[in-house]
C-alpha positions as CSV (number, residue, x, y, z in Angstrom):
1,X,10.9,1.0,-4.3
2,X,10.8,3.8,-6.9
3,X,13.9,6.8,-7.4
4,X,12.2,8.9,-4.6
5,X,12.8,6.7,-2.2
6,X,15.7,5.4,-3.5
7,X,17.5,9.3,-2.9
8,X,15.6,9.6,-0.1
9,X,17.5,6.4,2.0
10,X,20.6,7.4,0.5
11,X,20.5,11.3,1.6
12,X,19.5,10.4,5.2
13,X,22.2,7.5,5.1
14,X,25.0,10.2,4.0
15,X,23.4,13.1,6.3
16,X,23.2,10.5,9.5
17,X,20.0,12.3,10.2
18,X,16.7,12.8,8.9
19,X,17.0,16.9,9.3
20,X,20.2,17.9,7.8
21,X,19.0,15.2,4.8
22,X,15.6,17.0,4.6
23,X,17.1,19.9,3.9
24,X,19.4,19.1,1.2
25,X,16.3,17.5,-0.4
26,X,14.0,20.5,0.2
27,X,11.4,18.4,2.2
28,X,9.5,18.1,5.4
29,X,11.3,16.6,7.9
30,X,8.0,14.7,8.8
31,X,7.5,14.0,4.6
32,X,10.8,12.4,4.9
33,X,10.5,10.5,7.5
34,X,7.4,8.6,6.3
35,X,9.4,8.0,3.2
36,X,12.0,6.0,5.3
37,X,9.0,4.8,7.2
38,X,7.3,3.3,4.1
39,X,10.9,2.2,2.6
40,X,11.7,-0.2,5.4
41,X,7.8,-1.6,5.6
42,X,8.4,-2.5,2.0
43,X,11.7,-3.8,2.5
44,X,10.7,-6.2,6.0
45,X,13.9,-4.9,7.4
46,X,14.7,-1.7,9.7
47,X,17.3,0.7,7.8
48,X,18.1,3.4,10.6
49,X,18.3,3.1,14.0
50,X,16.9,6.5,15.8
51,X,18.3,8.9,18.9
52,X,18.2,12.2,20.0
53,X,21.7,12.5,18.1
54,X,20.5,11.2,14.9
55,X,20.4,8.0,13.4
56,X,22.8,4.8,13.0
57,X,22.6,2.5,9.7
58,X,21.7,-0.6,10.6
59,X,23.8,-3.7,9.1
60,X,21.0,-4.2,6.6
61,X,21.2,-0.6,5.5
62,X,25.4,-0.6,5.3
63,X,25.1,-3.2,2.9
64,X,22.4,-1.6,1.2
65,X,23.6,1.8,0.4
66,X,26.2,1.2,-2.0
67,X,24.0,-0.8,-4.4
68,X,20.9,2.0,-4.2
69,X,23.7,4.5,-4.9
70,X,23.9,2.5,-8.1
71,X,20.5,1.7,-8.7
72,X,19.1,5.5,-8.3
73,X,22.1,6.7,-11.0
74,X,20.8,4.4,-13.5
75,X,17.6,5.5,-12.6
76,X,18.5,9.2,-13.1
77,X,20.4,8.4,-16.4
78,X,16.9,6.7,-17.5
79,X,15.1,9.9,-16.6
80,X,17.0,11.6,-18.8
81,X,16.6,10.0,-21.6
82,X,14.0,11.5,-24.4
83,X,12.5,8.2,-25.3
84,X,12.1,4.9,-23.1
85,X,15.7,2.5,-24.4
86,X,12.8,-0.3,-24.8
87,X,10.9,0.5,-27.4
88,X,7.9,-0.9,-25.6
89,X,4.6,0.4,-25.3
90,X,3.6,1.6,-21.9
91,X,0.5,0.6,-20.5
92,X,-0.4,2.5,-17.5
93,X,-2.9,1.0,-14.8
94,X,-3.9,2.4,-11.2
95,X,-3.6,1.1,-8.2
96,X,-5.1,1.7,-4.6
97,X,-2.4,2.2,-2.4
98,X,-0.6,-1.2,-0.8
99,X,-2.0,-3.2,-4.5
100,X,1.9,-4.7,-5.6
101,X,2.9,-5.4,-1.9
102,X,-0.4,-7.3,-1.9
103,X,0.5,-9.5,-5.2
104,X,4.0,-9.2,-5.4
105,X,6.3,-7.6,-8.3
106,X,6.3,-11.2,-10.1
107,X,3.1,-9.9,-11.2
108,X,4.6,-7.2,-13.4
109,X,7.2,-9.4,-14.3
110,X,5.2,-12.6,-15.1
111,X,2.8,-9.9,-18.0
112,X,6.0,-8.3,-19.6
113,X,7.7,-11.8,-19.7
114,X,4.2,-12.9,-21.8
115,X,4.1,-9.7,-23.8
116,X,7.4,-8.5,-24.4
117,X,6.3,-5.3,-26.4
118,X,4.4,-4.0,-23.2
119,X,5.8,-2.2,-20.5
120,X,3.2,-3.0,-17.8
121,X,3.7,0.8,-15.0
122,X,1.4,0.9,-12.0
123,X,0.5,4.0,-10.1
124,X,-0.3,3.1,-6.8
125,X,-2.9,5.7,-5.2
126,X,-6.1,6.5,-3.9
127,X,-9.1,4.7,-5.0
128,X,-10.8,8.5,-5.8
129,X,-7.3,8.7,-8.1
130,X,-8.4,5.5,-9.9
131,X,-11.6,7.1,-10.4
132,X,-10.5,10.3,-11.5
133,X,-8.0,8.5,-14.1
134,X,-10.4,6.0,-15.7
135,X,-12.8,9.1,-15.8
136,X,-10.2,11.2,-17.4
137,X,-9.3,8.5,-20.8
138,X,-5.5,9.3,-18.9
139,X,-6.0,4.8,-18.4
140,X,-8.5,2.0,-19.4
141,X,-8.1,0.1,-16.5
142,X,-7.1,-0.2,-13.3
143,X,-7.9,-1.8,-9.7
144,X,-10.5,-0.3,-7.4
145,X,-11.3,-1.1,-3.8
146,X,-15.3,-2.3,-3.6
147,X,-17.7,-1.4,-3.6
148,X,-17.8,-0.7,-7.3
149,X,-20.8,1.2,-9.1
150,X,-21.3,-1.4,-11.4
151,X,-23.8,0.8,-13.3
152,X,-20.1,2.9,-14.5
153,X,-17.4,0.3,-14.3
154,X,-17.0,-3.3,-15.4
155,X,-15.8,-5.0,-12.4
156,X,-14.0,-8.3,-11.3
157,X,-13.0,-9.8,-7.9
158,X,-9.4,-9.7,-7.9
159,X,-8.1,-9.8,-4.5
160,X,-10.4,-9.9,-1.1
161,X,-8.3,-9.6,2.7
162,X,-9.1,-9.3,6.1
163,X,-9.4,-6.3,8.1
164,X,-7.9,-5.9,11.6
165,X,-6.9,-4.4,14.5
166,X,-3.3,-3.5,15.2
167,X,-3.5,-3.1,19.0
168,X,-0.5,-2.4,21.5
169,X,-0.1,-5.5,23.7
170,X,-0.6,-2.8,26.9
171,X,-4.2,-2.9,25.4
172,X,-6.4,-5.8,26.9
173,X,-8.1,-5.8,23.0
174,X,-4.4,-7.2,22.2
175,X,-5.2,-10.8,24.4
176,X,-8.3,-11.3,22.4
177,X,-8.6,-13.7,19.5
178,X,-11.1,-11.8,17.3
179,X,-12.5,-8.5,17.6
180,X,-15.9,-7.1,16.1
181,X,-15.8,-2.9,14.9
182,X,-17.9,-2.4,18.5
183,X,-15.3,-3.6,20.5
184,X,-13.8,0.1,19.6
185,X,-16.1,1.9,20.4
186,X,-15.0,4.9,22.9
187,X,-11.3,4.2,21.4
188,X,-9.2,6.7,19.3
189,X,-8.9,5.1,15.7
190,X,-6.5,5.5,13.4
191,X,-7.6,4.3,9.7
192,X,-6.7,5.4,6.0
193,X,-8.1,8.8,5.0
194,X,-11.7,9.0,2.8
195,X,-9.9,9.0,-0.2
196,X,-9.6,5.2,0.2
197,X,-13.1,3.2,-0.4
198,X,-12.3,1.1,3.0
199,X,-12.9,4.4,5.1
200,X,-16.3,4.5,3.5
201,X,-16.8,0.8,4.5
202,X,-15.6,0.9,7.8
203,X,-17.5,3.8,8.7
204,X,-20.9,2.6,7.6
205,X,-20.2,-0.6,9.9
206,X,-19.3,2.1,12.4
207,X,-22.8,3.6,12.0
208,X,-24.6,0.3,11.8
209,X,-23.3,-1.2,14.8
210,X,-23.8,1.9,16.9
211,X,-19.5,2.5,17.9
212,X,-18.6,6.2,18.7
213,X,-14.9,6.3,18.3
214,X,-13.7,9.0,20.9
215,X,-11.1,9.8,18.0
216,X,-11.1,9.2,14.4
217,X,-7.2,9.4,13.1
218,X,-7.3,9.9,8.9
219,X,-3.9,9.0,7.5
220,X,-2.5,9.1,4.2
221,X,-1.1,5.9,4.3
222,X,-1.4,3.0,6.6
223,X,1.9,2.9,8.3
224,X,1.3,6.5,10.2
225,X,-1.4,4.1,12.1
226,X,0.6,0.8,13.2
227,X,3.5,3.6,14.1
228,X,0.4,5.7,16.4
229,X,-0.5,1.9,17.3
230,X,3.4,0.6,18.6
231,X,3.3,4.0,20.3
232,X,-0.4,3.2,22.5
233,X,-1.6,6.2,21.1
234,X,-4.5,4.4,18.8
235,X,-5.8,2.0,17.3
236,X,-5.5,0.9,14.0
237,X,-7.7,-0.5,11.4
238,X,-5.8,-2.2,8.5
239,X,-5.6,-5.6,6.3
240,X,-4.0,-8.7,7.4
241,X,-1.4,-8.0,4.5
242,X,-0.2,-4.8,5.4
243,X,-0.2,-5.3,8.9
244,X,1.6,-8.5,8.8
245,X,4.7,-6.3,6.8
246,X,4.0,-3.1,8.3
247,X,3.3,-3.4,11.5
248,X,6.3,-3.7,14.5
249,X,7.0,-3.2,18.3
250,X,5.0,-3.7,20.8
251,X,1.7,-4.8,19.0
252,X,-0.4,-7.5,18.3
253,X,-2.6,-8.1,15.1
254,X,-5.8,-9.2,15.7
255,X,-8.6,-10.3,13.3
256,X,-12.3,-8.6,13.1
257,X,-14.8,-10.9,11.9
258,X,-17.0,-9.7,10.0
259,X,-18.1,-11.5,6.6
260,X,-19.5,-7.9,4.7
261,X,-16.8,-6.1,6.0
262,X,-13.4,-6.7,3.9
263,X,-11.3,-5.2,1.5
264,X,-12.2,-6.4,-1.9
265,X,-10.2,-5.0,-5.3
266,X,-11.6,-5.1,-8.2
267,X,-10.6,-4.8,-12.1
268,X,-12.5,-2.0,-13.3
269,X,-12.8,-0.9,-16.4
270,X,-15.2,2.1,-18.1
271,X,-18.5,0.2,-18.5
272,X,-19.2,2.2,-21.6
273,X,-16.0,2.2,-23.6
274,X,-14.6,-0.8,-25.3
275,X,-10.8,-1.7,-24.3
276,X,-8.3,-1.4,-26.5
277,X,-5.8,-4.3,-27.6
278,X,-3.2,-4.0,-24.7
279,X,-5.5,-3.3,-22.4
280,X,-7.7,-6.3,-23.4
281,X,-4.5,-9.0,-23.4
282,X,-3.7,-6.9,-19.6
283,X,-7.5,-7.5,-18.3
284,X,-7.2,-11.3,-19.6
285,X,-3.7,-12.0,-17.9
286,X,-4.7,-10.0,-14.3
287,X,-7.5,-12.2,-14.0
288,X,-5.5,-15.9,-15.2
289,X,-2.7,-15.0,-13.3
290,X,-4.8,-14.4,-10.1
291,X,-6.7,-17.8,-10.2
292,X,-3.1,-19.5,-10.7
293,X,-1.2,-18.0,-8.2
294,X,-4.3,-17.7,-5.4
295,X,-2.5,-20.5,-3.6
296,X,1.0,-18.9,-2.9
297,X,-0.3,-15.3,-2.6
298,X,-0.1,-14.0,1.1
299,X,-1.7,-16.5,3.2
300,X,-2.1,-15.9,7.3
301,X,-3.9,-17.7,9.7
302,X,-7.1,-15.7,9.7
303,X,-7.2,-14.3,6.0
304,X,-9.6,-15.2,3.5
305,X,-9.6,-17.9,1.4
């Protein structure tokens, strides 16, 4: 949850709907409305009800708004100020989209708690961002989804899930118990744009296996598909992660087997540059704090061990 969305939840909450609030922020009523969107995936919990008049707070949301009002003032005073109150160091590291819901925030919390003089801030984006970052000197290391040219980066396995489906349960591909990338063939597919490596992977097992979507859907960000999914308007490709928080109505998840198809993240780092210091002590504690925490990351009943 960052200040956008922070003002964005409290504007429609105040508004009681997502146009007047738009306005007020000078936004797309559509941009704001996958703001919400992506809030309440993050959160587990609905925050708004929706109808043709407008939308109702849910309980959740009542409760929530008077400590966000808080939260984004303090965040606003923080903005403000000319130098960070900490003193700390920031190290900055990319992220593909999805990266801290996958690990959790005690991730960041666990490094800054070890090295009190850092202040660990990750930009979750597209893996081409990540690229373009570690390419520009503007970070020394970040996470990457595969496949990695290993030829530019150092690279290390950091987190591997499943892909699948996210069908609506009027689909017959929703009573299934696995799927394989050909059972879609002739469907309309929703999947994350080819700024994301996993487009790139999926379609090459698209290709190999001969499947002709009658639609490819590109979105910016997963939860535009499981929304086109609960709808019956696609299908859509995803991780077991995401879909497990994202996804809601009438829907099932189903897994696709496929052992050379999954979405691997890597720790990449410039293969030609040496890190420095905090970079170094970051690229140590990623990889520690992955091997001791494997067994209580997300777990579901078809990921990968």
């Amino acid at each position: 949850m960052d200040l956008q969305s922070l003002r964005a939840f409290c504007a429609v909450y105040e508004a009681g709907g997502i146009s007047k609030a738009s306005k007020g922020l000078y936004v797309s009523q559509q941009g704001l409305s996958k703001t919400i969107i992506k809030l309440e995936a993050e959160l587990g919990k609905p925050l708004f009800t929706r109808s043709h008049q407008g939308v109702e707070p849910t309980a959740y949301a009542r409760a929530l708004y008077p400590k966000a009002t808080k939260l984004a003032a303090i965040l606003d005073s923080l903005e403000d100020e000319p130098e960070p109150l900490s003193g700390r160091v920031v190290l900055n590291v990319a992220a593909p989209a999805g990266f801290i819901m996958s690990v959790g925030l005690d991730f960041i919390s666990d490094f800054e708690s070890a090295h009190p003089g850092i202040e660990l801030a990750i930009d979750e984006c597209s893996d081409l961002r990540v690229a373009e970052l570690l390419a520009s000197g503007a970070i020394e290391v970040g996470f990457m989804a595969g496949p990695v040219d290993r030829a530019r980066y150092r690279a290390e396995l950091f987190i591997r899930h499943r892909h699948v489906v996210v069908v609506n349960n009027a689909d017959p591909l929703s009573q299934r118990e696995r799927l394989a990338f050909s059972d879609l063939d002739g469907k309309v597919v929703a999947l994350m744009s080819r700024s994301y490596a996993p487009y790139g992977n999926i379609i090459g097992q698209f290709l190999k296996e001969g499947v002709a979507p009658k639609k490819l859907i590109e979105t910016g960000e997963g939860y535009a598909g499981f929304h086109l999914a609960a709808d019956n308007e696609a299908v859509c490709v995803s991780t077991d992660k995401h879909a497990s928080i994202g996804a809601r109505g009438d829907v099932s998840i189903v897994p696709v087997y496929d052992e050379y198809c999954s979405w691997d993240v890597y720790l990449v780092s410039n293969a030609d540059e040496a890190l420095g210091g905090d970079a170094r002590e970051f690229e140590t504690y990623a990889l520690a704090w992955v091997r001791e925490h494997e067994n209580r990351l997300f777990t579901w009943e078809h990921s990968i061990r």
